[in-house]
LUMTORLO-290768 format. One record per atom (N, C-alpha, C): residue number from 1; atom name; x, y, z. Coordinates in steps of 0.1 Angstrom, whole numbers. Example, Ala and Ser with C-alpha at 12.3 -4.5 7.8 and 13.67 -1.06 7.14 Angstrom:
residues 2
ZATI   num   atomo       X       Y       Z
ZATI     1       N     132     -57      78
ZATI     1      CA     123     -45      78
ZATI     1       C     132     -33      78
ZATI     2       N     128     -22      71
ZATI     2      CA     137     -11      71
ZATI     2       C     129       0      79
This chain:
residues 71
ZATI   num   atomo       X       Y       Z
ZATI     1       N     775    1018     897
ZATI     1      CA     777    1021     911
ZATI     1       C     778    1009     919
ZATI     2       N     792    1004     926
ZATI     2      CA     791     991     937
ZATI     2       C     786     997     947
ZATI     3       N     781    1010     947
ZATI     3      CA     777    1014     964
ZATI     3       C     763    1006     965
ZATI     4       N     761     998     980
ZATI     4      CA     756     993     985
ZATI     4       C     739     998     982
ZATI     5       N     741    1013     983
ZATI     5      CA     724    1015     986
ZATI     5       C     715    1016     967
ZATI     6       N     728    1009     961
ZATI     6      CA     719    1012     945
ZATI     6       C     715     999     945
ZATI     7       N     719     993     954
ZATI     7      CA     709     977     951
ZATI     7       C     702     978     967
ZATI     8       N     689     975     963
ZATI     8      CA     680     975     978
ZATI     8       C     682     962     983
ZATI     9       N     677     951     977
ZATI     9      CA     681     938     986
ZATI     9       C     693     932     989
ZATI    10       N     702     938     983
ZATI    10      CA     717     938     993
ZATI    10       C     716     948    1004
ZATI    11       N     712     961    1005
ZATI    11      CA     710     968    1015
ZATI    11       C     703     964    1025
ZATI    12       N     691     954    1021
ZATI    12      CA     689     948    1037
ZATI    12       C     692     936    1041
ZATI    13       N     699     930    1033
ZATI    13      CA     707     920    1037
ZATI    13       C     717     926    1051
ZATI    14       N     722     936    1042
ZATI    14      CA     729     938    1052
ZATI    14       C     726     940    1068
ZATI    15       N     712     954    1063
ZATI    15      CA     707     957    1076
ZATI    15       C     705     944    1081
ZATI    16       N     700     935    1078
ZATI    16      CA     690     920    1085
ZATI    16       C     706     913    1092
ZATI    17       N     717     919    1087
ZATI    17      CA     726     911    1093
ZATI    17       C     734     917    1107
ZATI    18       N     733     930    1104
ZATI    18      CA     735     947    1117
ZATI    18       C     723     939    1125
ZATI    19       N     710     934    1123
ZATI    19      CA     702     938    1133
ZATI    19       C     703     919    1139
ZATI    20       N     708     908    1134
ZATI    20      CA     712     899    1139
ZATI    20       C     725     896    1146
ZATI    21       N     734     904    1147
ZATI    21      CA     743     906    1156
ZATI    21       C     741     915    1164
ZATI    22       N     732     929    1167
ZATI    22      CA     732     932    1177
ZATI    22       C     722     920    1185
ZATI    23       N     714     915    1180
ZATI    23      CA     702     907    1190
ZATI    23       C     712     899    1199
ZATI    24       N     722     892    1191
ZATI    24      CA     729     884    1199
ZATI    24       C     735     889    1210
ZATI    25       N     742     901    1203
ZATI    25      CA     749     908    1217
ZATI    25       C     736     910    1232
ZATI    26       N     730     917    1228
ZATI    26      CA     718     921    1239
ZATI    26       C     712     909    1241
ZATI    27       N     712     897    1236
ZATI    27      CA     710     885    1242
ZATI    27       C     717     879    1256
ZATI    28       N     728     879    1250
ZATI    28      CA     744     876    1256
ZATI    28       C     739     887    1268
ZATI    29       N     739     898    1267
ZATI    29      CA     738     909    1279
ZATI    29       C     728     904    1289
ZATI    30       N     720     900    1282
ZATI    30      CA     707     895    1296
ZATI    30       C     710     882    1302
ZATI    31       N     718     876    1294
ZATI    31      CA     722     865    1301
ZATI    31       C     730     861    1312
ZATI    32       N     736     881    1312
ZATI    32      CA     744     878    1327
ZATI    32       C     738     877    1337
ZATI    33       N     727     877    1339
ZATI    33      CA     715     873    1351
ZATI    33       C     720     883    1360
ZATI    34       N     716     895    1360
ZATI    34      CA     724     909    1374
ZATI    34       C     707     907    1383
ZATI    35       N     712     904    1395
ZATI    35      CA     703     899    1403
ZATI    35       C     701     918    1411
ZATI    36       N     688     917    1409
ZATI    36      CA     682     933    1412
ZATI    36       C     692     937    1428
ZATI    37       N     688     928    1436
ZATI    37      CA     691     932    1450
ZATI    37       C     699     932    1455
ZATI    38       N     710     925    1446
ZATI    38      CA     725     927    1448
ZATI    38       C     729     936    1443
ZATI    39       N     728     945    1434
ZATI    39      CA     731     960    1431
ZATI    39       C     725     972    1440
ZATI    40       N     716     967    1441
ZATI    40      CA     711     978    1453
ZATI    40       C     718     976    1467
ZATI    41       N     721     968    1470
ZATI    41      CA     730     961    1483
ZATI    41       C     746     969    1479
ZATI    42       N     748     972    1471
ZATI    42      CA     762     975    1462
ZATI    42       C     765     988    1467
ZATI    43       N     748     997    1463
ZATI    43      CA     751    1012    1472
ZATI    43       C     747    1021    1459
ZATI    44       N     747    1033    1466
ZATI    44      CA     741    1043    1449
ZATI    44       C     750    1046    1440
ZATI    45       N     765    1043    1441
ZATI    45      CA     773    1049    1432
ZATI    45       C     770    1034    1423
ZATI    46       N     769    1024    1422
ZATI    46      CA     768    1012    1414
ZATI    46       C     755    1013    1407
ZATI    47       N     742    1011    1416
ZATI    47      CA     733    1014    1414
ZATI    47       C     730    1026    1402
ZATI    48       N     738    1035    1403
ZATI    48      CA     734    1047    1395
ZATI    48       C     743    1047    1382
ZATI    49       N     750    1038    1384
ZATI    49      CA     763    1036    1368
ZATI    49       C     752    1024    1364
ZATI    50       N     748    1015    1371
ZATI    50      CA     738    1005    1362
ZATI    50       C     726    1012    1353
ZATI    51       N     718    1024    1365
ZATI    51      CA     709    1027    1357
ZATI    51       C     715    1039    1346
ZATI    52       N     724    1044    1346
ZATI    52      CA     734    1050    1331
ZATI    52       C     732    1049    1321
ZATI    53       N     739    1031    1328
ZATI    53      CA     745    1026    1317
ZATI    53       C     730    1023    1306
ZATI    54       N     721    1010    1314
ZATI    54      CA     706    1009    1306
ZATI    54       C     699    1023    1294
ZATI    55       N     707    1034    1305
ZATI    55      CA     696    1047    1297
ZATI    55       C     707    1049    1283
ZATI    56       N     717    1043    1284
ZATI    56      CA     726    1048    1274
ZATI    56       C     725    1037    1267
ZATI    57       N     718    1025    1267
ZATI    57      CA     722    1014    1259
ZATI    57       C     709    1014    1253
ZATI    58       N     697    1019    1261
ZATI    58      CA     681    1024    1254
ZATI    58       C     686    1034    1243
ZATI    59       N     696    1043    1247
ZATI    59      CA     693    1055    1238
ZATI    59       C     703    1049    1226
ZATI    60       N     712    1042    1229
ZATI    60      CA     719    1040    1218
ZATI    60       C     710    1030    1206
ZATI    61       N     701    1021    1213
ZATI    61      CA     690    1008    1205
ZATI    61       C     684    1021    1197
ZATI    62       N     677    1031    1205
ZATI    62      CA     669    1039    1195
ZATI    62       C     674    1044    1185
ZATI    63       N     689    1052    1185
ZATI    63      CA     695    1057    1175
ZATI    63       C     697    1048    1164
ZATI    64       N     704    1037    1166
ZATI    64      CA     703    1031    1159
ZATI    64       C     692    1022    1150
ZATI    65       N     681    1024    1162
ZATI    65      CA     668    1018    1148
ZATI    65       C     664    1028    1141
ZATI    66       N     666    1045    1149
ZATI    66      CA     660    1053    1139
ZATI    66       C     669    1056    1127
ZATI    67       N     686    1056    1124
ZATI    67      CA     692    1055    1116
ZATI    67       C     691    1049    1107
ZATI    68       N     686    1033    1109
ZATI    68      CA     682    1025    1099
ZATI    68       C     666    1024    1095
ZATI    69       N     663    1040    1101
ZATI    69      CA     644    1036    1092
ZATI    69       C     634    1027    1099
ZATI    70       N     636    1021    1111
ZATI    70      CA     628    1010    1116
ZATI    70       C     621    1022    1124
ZATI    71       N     622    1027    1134
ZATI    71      CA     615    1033    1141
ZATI    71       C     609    1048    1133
């Protein structure tokens, strides 16, 4: 079998490599520096796509850790 999950330490190679490209990305994300007060200054329709977006990028981190067994 070449499938991936009949060898376990290729399987988490892999995962270890899924979970160091997302870090980067969500690194990269915080690093746009979104200054609090200026989104609120923006108005609720911004304000309320920012907080969305966060709840959808929480929910997506969770799915994805619980997919891969971590959580």
């Amino acid at each position: 079998m070449p499938d991936a999950s009949a060898n376990p330490v290729r399987r988490y190679h892999a995962d270890q490599q899924i979970a160091t490209l997302l870090t980067v990305v969500s690194m990269a994300a915080l690093g746009l520096g979104v200054d609090v007060r200026t989104v609120a200054k923006a108005g609720d329709r911004v304000t309320g796509a920012v907080v969305l977006s966060l709840i959808g990028l929480g929910g997506i981190s969770f799915g994805l850790l619980t997919l891969l067994g971590v959580a």
